[in-house]
C-alpha positions in Angstrom: 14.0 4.8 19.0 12.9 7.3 16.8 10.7 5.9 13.8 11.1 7.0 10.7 10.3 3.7 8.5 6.5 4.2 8.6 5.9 3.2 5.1 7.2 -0.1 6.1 4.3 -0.4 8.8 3.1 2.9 10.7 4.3 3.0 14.9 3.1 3.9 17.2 -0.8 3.1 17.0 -3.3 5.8 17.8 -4.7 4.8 21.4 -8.0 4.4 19.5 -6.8 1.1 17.7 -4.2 -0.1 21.4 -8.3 0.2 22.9 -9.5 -1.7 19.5 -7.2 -4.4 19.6 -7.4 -5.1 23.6 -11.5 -5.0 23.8 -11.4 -7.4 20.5 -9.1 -9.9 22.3 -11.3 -9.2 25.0 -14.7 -9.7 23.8 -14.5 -11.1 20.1 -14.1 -14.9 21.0 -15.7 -16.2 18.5 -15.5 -17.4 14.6 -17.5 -14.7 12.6 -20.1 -16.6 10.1 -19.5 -19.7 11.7 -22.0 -20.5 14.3 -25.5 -18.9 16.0 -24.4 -18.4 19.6 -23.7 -15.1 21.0 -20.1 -15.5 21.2 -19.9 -15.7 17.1 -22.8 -13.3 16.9 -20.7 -10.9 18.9 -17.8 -11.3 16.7 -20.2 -11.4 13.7 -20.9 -8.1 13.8 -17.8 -6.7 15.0 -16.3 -8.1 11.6 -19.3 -6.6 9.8 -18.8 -3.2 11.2 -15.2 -2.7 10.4 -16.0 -4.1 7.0 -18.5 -1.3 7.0 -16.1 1.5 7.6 -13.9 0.3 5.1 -16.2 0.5 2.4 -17.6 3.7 3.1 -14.3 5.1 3.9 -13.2 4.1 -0.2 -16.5 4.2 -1.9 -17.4 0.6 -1.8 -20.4 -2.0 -1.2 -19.8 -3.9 2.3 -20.6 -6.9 0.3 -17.4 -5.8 -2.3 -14.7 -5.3 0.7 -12.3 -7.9 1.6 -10.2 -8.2 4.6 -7.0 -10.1 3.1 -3.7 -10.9 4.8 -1.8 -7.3 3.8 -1.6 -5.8 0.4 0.4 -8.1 -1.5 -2.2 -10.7 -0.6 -4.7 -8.5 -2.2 -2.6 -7.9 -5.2 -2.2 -11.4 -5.7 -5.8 -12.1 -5.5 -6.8 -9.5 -7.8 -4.1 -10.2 -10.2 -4.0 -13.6 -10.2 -7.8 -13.9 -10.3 -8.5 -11.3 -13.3 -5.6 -12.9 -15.5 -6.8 -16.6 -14.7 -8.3 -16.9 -18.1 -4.9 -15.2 -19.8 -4.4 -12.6 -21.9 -2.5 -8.8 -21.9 -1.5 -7.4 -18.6 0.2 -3.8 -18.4 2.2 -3.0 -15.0 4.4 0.1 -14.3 7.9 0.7 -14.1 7.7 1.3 -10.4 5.6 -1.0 -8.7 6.3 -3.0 -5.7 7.6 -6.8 -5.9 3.9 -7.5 -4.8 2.6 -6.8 -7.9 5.7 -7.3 -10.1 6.7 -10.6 -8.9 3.2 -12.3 -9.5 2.7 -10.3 -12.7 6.1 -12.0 -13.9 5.5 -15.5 -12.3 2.0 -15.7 -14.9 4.2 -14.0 -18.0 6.9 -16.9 -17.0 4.5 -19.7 -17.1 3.1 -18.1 -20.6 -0.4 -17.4 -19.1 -0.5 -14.1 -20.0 1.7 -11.7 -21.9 3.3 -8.7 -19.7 4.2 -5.4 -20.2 6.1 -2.6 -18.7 4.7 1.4 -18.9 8.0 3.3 -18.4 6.9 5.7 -15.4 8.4 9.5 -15.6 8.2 12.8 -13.7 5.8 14.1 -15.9 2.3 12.3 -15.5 1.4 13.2 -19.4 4.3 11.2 -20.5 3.5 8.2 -18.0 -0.1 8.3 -19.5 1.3 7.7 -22.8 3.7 5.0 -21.6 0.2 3.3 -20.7 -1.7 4.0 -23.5 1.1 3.0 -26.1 1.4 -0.7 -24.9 -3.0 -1.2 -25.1 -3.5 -3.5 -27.3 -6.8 -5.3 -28.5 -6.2 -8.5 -25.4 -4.9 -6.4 -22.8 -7.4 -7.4 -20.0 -5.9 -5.2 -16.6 -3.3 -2.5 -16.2 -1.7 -2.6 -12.6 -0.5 0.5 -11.3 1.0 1.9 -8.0 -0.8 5.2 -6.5 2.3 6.2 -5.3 5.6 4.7 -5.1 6.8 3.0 -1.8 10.6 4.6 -3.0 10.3 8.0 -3.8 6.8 8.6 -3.1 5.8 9.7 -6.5 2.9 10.1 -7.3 1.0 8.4 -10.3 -1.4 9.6 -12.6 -3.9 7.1 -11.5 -7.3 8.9 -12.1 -6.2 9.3 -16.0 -5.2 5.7 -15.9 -8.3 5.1 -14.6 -10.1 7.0 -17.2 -8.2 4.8 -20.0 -9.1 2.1 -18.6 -12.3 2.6 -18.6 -12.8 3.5 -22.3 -10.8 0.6 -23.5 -13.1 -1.7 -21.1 -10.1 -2.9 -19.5 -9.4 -3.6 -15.7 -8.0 -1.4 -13.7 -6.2 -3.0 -10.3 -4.7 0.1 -7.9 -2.1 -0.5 -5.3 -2.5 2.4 -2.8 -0.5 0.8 0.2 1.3 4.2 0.2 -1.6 6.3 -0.3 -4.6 5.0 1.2 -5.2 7.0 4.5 -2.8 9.8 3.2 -5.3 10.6 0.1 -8.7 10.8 -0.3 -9.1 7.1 -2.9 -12.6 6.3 -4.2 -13.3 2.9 -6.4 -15.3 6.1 -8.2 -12.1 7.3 -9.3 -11.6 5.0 -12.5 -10.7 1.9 -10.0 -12.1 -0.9 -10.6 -10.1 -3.3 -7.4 -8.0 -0.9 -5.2 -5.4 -3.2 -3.2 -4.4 -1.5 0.1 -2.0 -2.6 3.5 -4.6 -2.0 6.6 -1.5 -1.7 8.6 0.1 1.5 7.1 -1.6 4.6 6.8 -4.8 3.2 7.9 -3.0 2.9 11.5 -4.1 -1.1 11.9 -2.2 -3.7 13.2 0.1 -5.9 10.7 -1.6 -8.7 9.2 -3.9 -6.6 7.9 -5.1 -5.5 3.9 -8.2 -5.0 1.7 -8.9 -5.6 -1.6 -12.2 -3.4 -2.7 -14.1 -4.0 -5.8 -17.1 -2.2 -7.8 -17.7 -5.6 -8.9 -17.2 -4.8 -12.3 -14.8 -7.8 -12.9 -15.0 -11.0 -12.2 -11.7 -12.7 -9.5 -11.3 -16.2 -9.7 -10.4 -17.1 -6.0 -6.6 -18.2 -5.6 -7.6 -20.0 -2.5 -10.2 -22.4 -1.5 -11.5 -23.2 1.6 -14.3 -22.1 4.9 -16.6 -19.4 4.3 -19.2 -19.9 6.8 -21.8 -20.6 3.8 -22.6 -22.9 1.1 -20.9 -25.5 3.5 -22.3 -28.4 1.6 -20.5 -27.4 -2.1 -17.0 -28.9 -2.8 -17.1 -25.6 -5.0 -15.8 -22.4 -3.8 -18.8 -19.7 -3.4 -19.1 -17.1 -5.6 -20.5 -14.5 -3.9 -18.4 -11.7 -2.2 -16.9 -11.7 0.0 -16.8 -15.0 0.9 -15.6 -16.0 -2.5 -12.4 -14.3 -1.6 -12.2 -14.9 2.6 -11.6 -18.4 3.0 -10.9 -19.7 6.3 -11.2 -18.0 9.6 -10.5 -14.0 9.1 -8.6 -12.0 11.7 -10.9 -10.0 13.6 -8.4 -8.4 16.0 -6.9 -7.2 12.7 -10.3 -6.1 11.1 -11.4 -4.3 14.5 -8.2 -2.3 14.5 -8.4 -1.7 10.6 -12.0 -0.4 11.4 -10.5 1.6 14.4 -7.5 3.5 12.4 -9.8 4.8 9.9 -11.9 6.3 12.8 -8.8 8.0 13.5 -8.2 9.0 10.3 -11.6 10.8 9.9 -11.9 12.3 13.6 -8.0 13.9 12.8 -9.1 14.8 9.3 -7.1 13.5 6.3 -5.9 17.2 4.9 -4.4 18.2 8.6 -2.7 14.5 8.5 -0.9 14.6 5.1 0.0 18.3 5.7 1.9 17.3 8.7 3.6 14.5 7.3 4.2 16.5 4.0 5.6 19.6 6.2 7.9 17.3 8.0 9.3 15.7 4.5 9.8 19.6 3.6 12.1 20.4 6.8 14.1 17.1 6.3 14.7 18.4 2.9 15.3 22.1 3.2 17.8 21.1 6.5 20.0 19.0 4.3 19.5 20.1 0.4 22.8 22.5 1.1 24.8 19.7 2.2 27.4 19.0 -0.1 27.3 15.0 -0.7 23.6 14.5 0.2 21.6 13.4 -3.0 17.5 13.1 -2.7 15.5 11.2 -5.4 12.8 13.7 -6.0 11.9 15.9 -9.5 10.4 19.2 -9.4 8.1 17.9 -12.6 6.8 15.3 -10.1 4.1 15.0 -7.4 5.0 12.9 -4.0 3.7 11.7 -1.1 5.2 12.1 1.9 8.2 9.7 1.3 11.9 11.0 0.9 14.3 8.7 -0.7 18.4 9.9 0.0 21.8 9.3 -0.2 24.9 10.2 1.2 28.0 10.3 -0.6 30.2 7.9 0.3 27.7 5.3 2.5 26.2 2.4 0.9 22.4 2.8 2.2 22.7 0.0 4.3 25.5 1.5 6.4 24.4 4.8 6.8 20.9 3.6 8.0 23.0 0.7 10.4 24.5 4.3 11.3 21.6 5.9 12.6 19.8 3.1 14.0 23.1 3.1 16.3 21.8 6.7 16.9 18.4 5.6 17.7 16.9 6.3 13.6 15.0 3.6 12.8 14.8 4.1 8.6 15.0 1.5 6.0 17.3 1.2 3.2 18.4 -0.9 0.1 16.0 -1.5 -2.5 12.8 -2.1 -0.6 11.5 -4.7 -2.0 10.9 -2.9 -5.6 13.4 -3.9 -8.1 11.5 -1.8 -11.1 11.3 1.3 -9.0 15.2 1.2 -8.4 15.7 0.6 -12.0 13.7 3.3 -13.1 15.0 6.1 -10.9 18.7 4.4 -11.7 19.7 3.8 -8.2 22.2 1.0 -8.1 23.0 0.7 -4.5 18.9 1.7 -3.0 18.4 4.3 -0.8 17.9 5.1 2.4 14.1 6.2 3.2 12.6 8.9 5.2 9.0 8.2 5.8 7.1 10.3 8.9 4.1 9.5 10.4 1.2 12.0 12.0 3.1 10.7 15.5 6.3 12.5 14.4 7.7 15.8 15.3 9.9 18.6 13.6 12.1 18.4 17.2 12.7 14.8 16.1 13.4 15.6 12.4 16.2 18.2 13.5 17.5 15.4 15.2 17.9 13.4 12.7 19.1 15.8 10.6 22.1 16.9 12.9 23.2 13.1 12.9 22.9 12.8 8.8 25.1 15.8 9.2 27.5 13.6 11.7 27.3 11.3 9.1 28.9 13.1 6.1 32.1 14.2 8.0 32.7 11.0 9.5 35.9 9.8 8.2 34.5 6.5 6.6 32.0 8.2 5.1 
């Protein structure tokens, strides 16, 4: 199989993070912050030094980095624990179900009020879409950096920017992004959500949430931290305020490990590839009659290609080429808003390269899209 559905989860791993994940199973035994033998010790500061990484990698204090569950666990903590208190929330018109759905969930139960910035191709209009719906309670804006979909790109610095002159909260989902793009906290974020097992190269099970600290997150879970073991309160120092229970090292190790990988490759030559291979795929097919991509020439994207092809429903044509040995998702990918926005009834099927794939193995795919369009039922 030939994968093409890395914004789902990246694969293969670098070797670096295989190594990571064995020596951690290997040699981190123990339950980091819970205990003074060498076993824990050991695992102690294995935890500490991926946690380490991570923060320097995005421009945050160790103390301010949290290893969560993936990124819609850190996008539920950091929404659900700025909003606890109520008031205005802002999301945009093409964010994932991660942050939609728990956005919505508070606006249903009437502890907070929710609105939507209309997202477009040009970033100056999106920025007004933002700055139109402020209002004297709006407490956090929640914006994608760029969308799982399309790819597009948001204008999240400017966001950031607002944000910060209105004194309001500024929560950053860069599962797409992160590892792709150069994101500080020092870029107008105040809590940057992020999947550790995307372009970060970790294994699954893995996120962060980063904060400058700047505003306060009620925990949404209570439990074991290791410390203040004889409160029935919840701590509220970081992190421990927001890593209850025992974390996954194997998952932080390897977090730790794909950054490495990410800095030894150099994040310029990695997006370039990706971005040259989402050029071919596009210039190999654009002529095609029947073949409709989801990208605007006033827009920015990531390496992401959403398509269509005339006459398949996305789900067949991607059934299609996984019979061919494609591995690409399609339907609405778990981002009802996005679809909506971009007006794309039936989803798309998405094209999403990794650093691992090749231009032989886009041609491939492109000669079976090809197959595709002249089959009979298509």
């Amino acid at each position: 199989m030939i994968n093409f559905d890395n914004a789902a989860t990246t694969f293969p791993k670098p070797i670096a993070v295989r190594r990571a994940a064995a020596e951690a199973i290997k040699s981190f035994g123990g339950n980091a912050g819970r205990g003074g033998h060498e076993l824990a010790m050991r695992t102690s500061e294995a935890l500490y030094s991926a946690r380490e990484t991570a923060a320097d990698f995005f421009g945050a204090a160790p103390e301010n980095t949290v290893f969560t569950l993936n990124c819609t666990h850190a996008l539920n903590m950091a929404i659900q624990g700025v909003m606890s208190q109520g008031g205005h929330l802002i999301i945009s018109s093409m964010e994932h179900n991660s942050a939609a759905r728990p956005a919505a969930a508070l606006a249903m139960k009437k502890q907070v009020s929710l609105s939507v910035a209309e997202v477009f191709p040009d970033s100056g209009r999106t920025l007004d879409s933002f700055r139109r719906l402020i209002r004297s309670d709006t407490k956090a804006v929640v914006c994608t950096i760029a969308s799982n979909v399309t790819g597009q790109l948001l204008p999240y610095r400017e966001i950031g920017q607002l944000c910060r002159e209105k004194g309001i909260c500024f929560i950053a989902d860069g599962a797409q992004a992160c590892g792709i793009y150069d994101i500080k906290l020092s870029q107008g974020i105040n809590i940057l959500c992020t999947a550790g097992h995307k372009g970060l190269y970790g294994i699954t099970g893995t996120g962060l949430l980063l904060t400058d600290g700047a505003f306060p997150i009620t925990p949404i879970i209570q439990g074991g931290t290791g410390s203040s073991s004889l409160s029935l309160f919840q701590p509220e120092m970081l992190p421990d305020s927001l890593e209850s229970g025992t974390p996954n090292i194997i998952g932080a190790v390897t977090v730790g490990a794909g950054i490495g990988f990410i800095s030894s490759y150099g994040m310029a030559r990695l997006r370039s590839h990706e971005e040259r291979l989402c050029r071919l795929f596009i210039e190999e097919l654009e002529s095609t009659e029947g073949i409709t991509f989801y990208r605007d020439p006033a827009a920015e994207y990531a390496p992401i290609v959403s398509f269509n092809i005339e006459g398949c429903t996305s789900e067949q044509a991607a059934e299609l080429l996984a019979e061919r040995g494609f591995c690409l998702r399609a339907g609405y990918h778990c981002a009802a808003l996005a679809h909506a926005t971009i007006g794309t009834k039936g989803g798309t099927v998405r094209f999403a390269p990794s650093v691992f794939n090749t231009e032989e193995e886009v041609r491939k795919l492109v000669y079976n899209v090809k197959i595709l369009k002249n089959l009979p039922n298509s």
